[in-house]
C-alpha positions in Angstrom: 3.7 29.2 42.4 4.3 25.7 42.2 1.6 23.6 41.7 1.2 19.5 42.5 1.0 19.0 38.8 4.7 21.0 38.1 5.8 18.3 40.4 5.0 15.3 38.9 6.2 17.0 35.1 9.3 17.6 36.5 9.7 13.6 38.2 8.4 12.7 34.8 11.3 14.9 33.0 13.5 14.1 35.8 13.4 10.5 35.2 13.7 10.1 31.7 16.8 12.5 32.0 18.2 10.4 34.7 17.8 7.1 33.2 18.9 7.9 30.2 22.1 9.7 31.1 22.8 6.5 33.2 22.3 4.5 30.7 25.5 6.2 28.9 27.4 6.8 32.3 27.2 2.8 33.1 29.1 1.6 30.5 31.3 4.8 30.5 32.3 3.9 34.1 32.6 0.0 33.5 35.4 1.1 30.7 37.1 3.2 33.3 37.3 0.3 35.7 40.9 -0.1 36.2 42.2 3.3 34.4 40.7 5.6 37.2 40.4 5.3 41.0 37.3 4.7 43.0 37.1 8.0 44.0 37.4 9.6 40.9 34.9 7.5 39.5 32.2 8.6 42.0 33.4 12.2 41.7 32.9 11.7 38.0 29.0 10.5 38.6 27.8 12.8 41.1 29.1 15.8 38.8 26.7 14.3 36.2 24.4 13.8 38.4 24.2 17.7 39.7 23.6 18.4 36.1 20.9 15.8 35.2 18.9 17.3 38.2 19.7 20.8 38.5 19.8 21.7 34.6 16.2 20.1 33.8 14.8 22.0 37.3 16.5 24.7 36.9 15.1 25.3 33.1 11.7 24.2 34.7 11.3 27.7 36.9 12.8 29.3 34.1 10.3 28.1 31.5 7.6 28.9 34.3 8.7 32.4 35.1 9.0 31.6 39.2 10.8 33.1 41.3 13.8 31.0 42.1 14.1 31.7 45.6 9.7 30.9 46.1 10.2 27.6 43.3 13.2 26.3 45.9 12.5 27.7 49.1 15.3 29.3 49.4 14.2 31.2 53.0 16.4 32.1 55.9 15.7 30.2 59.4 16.6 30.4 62.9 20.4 28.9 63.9 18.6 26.5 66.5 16.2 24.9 63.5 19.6 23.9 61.5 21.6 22.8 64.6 18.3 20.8 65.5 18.4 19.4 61.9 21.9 18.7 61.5 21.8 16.4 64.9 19.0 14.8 64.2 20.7 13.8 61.1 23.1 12.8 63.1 21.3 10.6 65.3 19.3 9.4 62.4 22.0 8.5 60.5 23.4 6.5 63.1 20.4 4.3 63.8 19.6 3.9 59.9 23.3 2.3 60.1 22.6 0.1 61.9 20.3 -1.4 60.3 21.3 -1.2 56.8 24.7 -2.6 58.4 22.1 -5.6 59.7 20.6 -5.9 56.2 23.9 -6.1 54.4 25.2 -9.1 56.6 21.7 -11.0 56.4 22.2 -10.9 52.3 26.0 -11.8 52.8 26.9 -14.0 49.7 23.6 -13.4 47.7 23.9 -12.3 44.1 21.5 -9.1 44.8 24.0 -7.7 47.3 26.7 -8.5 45.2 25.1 -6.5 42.4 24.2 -3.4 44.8 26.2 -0.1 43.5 26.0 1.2 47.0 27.8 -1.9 49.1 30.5 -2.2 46.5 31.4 1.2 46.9 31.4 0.4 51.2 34.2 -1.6 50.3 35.4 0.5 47.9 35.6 2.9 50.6 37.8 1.2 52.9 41.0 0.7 50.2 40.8 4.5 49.0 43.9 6.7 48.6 41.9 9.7 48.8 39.1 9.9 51.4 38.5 13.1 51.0 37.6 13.2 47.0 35.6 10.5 47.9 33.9 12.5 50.9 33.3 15.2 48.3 32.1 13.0 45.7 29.6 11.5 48.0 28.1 15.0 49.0 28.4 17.1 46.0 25.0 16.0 45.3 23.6 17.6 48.4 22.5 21.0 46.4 20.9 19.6 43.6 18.9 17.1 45.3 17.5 19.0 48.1 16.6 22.1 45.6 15.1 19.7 43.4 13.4 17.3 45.8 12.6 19.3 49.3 12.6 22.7 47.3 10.5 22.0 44.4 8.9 18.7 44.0 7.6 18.4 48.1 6.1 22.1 47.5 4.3 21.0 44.6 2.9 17.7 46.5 2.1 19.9 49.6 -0.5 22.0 47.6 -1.8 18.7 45.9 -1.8 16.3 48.9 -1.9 16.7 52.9 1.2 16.9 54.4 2.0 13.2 55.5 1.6 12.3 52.0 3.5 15.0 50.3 6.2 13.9 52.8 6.2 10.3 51.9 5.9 10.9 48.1 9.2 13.3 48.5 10.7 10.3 50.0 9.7 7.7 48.1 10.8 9.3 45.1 13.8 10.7 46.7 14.9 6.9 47.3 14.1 5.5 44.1 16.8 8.0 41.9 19.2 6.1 44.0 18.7 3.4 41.7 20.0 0.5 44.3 17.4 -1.0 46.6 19.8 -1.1 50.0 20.7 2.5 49.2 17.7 3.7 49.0 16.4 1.4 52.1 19.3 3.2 53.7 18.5 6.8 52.8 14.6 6.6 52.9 14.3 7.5 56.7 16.5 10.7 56.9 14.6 11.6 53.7 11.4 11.1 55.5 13.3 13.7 58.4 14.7 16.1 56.2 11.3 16.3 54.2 9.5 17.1 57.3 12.2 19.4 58.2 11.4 21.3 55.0 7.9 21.2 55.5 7.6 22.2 59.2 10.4 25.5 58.2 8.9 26.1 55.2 13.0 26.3 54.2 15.7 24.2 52.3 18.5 25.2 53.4 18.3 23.2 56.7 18.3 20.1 55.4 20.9 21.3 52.7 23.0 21.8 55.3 22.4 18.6 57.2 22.9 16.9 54.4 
């Protein structure tokens, strides 16, 4: 079973892994600038990051003796929970554009916009040869972070804290290993969603899928 305190051991390990293989990966990148595609760069990154969240978790319930499918709630649900999800993503999604479209003209020619990861690859986006790799690039994540995250780490809070704040720590946290302030503004809402999602089903896999 996993407990409140497995949860915050494994942000704790999860974090130190993270920042240092980003550490590495940010100056790998830099000296790739110009030698690969935009695409290929963020294919690169999220395949590192799978493995900096995955392997650590993974050897976690291993180490622990849990039963994967219990440690990530890997249950089955009802079609109309995951359609529900999916479109509410949808919806979601579209509002939280919005706004983070808002908040990206408001900071127009500031230095902390220009430094954001996330709006230089919005324009990064738009001159791509290959939207597709970089469709793939951008969701490949998806499995990692919701078994890690909504699987694990929320199930731990759940048993520690009340619902609302096991929620909102899952977020929060959630947002944060974006590691760029409008990114994580941006993605904090449908975390919020899928998080409840994963509480009220007691399942991953429909905001796996939504995702």
């Amino acid at each position: 079973m996993v407990t409140g305190r497995d949860s915050w051991k494994l942000v704790g390990l999860l974090w130190i892994c993270y920042l240092s293989v980003q550490a590495i990966l940010v100056s790998v990148l830099w000296s790739l600038r110009g030698k690969l595609a935009i695409e290929h760069l963020a294919l690169l990154n999220s395949v590192v990051l799978v493995f900096v969240l995955l392997l650590p978790t993974l050897l976690f319930v291993l180490r622990k003796r849990q039963n994967w499918r219990e440690a990530f709630r890997w249950r089955q649900v009802s079609l109309w929970v995951t359609v529900a999800t999916v479109l509410g993503t949808i919806a979601l999604g579209l509002a939280v554009s919005q706004v983070t479209l808002w908040l990206i003209r408001s900071l127009e020619n500031s230095v902390f916009l220009e430094r954001s990861k996330f709006t230089n690859l919005l324009v990064a986006t738009s001159r791509t040869n290959s939207p597709v790799l970089l469709l793939l690039a951008v969701m490949f994540p998806a499995l990692p972070e919701e078994l890690t995250f909504r699987g694990f780490i929320q199930q731990g809070f759940e048993r520690r804290y009340s619902p609302p704040i096991a929620i909102a720590l899952t977020s929060f946290i959630f947002a944060l290993f974006h590691l760029d302030l409008i990114q994580a503004f941006s993605v904090v809402a449908i975390a919020a969603f899928w998080s409840w999602v994963a509480w009220r089903s007691q399942s991953v896999l429909p905001s796996l899928i939504a995702h």
